[in-house]
C-alpha positions as CSV (number, residue, x, y, z in Angstrom):
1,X,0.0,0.0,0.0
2,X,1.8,3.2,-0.9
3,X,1.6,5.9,1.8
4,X,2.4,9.8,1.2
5,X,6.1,10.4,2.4
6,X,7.3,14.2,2.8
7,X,11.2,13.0,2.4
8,X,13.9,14.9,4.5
9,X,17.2,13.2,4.4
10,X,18.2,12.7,8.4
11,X,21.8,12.5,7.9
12,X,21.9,16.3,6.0
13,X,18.6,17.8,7.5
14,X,17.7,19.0,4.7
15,X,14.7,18.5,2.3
16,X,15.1,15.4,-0.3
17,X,13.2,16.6,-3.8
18,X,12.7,15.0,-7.1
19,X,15.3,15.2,-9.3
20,X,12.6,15.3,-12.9
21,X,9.9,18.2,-11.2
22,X,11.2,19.5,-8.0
23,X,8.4,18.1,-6.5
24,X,8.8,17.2,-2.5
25,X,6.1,14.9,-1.8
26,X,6.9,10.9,-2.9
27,X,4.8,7.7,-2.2
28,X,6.4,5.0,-0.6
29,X,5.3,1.5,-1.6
30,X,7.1,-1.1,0.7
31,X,5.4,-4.0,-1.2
32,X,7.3,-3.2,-4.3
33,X,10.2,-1.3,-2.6
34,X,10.2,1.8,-4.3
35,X,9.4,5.5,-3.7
36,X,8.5,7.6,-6.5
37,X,6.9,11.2,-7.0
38,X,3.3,12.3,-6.5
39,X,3.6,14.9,-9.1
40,X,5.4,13.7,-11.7
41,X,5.8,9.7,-11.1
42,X,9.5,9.3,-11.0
43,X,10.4,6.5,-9.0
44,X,13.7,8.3,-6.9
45,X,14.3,5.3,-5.1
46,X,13.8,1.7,-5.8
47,X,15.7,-0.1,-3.4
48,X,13.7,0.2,0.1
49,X,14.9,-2.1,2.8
50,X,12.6,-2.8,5.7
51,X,15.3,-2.6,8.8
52,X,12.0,-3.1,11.5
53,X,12.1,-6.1,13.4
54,X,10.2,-9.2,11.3
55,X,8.3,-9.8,14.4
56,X,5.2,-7.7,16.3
57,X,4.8,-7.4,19.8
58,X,1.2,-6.2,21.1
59,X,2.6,-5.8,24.9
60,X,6.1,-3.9,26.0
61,X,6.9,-7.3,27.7
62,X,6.6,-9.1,24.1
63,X,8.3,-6.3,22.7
64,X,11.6,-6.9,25.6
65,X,11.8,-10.5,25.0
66,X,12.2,-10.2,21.5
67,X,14.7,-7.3,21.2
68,X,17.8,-8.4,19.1
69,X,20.5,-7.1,20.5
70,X,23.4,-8.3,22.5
71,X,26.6,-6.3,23.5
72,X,27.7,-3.0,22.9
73,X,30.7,-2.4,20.0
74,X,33.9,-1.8,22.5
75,X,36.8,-0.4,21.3
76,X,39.3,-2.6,24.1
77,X,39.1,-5.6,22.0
78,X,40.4,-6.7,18.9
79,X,37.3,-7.6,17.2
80,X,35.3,-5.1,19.0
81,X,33.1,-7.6,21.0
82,X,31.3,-8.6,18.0
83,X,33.3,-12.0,18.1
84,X,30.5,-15.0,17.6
85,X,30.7,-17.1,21.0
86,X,30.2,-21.0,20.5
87,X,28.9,-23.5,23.2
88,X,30.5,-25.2,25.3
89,X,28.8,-28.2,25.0
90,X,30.1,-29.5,21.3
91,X,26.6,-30.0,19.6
92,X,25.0,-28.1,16.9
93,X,22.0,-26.2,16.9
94,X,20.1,-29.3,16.3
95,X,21.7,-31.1,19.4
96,X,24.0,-33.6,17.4
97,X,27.4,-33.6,18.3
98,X,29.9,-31.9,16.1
99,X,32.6,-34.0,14.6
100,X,36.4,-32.8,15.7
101,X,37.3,-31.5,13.0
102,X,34.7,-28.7,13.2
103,X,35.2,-27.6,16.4
Protein backbone atom coordinates (compact mmCIF):
# COMPACT_ATOMS: atom_id res chain seq x y z
CA UNK A 1 0.00 0.00 0.00
CA UNK A 2 1.76 3.20 -0.94
CA UNK A 3 1.56 5.86 1.84
CA UNK A 4 2.40 9.76 1.20
CA UNK A 5 6.07 10.40 2.45
CA UNK A 6 7.26 14.20 2.78
CA UNK A 7 11.19 13.02 2.40
CA UNK A 8 13.93 14.86 4.54
CA UNK A 9 17.21 13.20 4.40
CA UNK A 10 18.17 12.69 8.37
CA UNK A 11 21.83 12.52 7.94
CA UNK A 12 21.86 16.31 6.03
CA UNK A 13 18.63 17.78 7.50
CA UNK A 14 17.69 18.98 4.74
CA UNK A 15 14.67 18.45 2.30
CA UNK A 16 15.11 15.36 -0.31
CA UNK A 17 13.24 16.63 -3.76
CA UNK A 18 12.68 15.01 -7.14
CA UNK A 19 15.33 15.21 -9.31
CA UNK A 20 12.57 15.30 -12.87
CA UNK A 21 9.94 18.15 -11.18
CA UNK A 22 11.24 19.53 -8.03
CA UNK A 23 8.38 18.08 -6.51
CA UNK A 24 8.78 17.19 -2.55
CA UNK A 25 6.09 14.93 -1.78
CA UNK A 26 6.86 10.88 -2.87
CA UNK A 27 4.84 7.67 -2.25
CA UNK A 28 6.40 4.98 -0.57
CA UNK A 29 5.29 1.47 -1.60
CA UNK A 30 7.11 -1.10 0.69
CA UNK A 31 5.38 -4.02 -1.16
CA UNK A 32 7.33 -3.19 -4.34
CA UNK A 33 10.23 -1.30 -2.59
CA UNK A 34 10.19 1.75 -4.31
CA UNK A 35 9.38 5.49 -3.66
CA UNK A 36 8.49 7.62 -6.46
CA UNK A 37 6.89 11.22 -7.03
CA UNK A 38 3.32 12.34 -6.47
CA UNK A 39 3.62 14.92 -9.11
CA UNK A 40 5.39 13.71 -11.72
CA UNK A 41 5.76 9.69 -11.13
CA UNK A 42 9.48 9.33 -11.02
CA UNK A 43 10.44 6.51 -8.99
CA UNK A 44 13.70 8.27 -6.91
CA UNK A 45 14.26 5.28 -5.05
CA UNK A 46 13.80 1.66 -5.81
CA UNK A 47 15.67 -0.12 -3.44
CA UNK A 48 13.75 0.20 0.06
CA UNK A 49 14.90 -2.11 2.76
CA UNK A 50 12.56 -2.79 5.69
CA UNK A 51 15.32 -2.60 8.80
CA UNK A 52 11.95 -3.13 11.47
CA UNK A 53 12.07 -6.09 13.36
CA UNK A 54 10.23 -9.21 11.32
CA UNK A 55 8.34 -9.75 14.41
CA UNK A 56 5.25 -7.73 16.32
CA UNK A 57 4.83 -7.37 19.80
CA UNK A 58 1.25 -6.16 21.09
CA UNK A 59 2.56 -5.82 24.87
CA UNK A 60 6.09 -3.92 26.02
CA UNK A 61 6.90 -7.32 27.68
CA UNK A 62 6.64 -9.13 24.09
CA UNK A 63 8.26 -6.28 22.69
CA UNK A 64 11.57 -6.86 25.64
CA UNK A 65 11.81 -10.54 25.00
CA UNK A 66 12.15 -10.18 21.46
CA UNK A 67 14.71 -7.33 21.24
CA UNK A 68 17.77 -8.44 19.10
CA UNK A 69 20.55 -7.12 20.54
CA UNK A 70 23.39 -8.26 22.54
CA UNK A 71 26.62 -6.26 23.54
CA UNK A 72 27.73 -3.00 22.90
CA UNK A 73 30.68 -2.37 19.98
CA UNK A 74 33.93 -1.84 22.47
CA UNK A 75 36.78 -0.43 21.34
CA UNK A 76 39.34 -2.60 24.12
CA UNK A 77 39.13 -5.61 21.97
CA UNK A 78 40.38 -6.66 18.92
CA UNK A 79 37.30 -7.57 17.21
CA UNK A 80 35.34 -5.14 19.00
CA UNK A 81 33.12 -7.60 20.99
CA UNK A 82 31.33 -8.64 17.96
CA UNK A 83 33.27 -12.01 18.10
CA UNK A 84 30.53 -14.98 17.57
CA UNK A 85 30.72 -17.11 21.04
CA UNK A 86 30.15 -21.00 20.54
CA UNK A 87 28.89 -23.52 23.20
CA UNK A 88 30.48 -25.19 25.34
CA UNK A 89 28.83 -28.22 24.99
CA UNK A 90 30.14 -29.46 21.31
CA UNK A 91 26.57 -29.97 19.58
CA UNK A 92 24.95 -28.07 16.94
CA UNK A 93 21.99 -26.17 16.93
CA UNK A 94 20.13 -29.31 16.30
CA UNK A 95 21.72 -31.13 19.41
CA UNK A 96 24.03 -33.61 17.44
CA UNK A 97 27.44 -33.62 18.31
CA UNK A 98 29.93 -31.85 16.14
CA UNK A 99 32.55 -34.01 14.58
CA UNK A 100 36.38 -32.84 15.71
CA UNK A 101 37.34 -31.48 12.96
CA UNK A 102 34.66 -28.75 13.23
CA UNK A 103 35.21 -27.64 16.39
Amino acid sequence: MARPVRAIDRKQGMMRVCTICGGCEFHQDSSRGEKTCTSCGCVVSDRHVDTGPEWRAFTAEEKNARARTGSPMTLTMADKGLATTIGWSDRDASGRSIAASQR
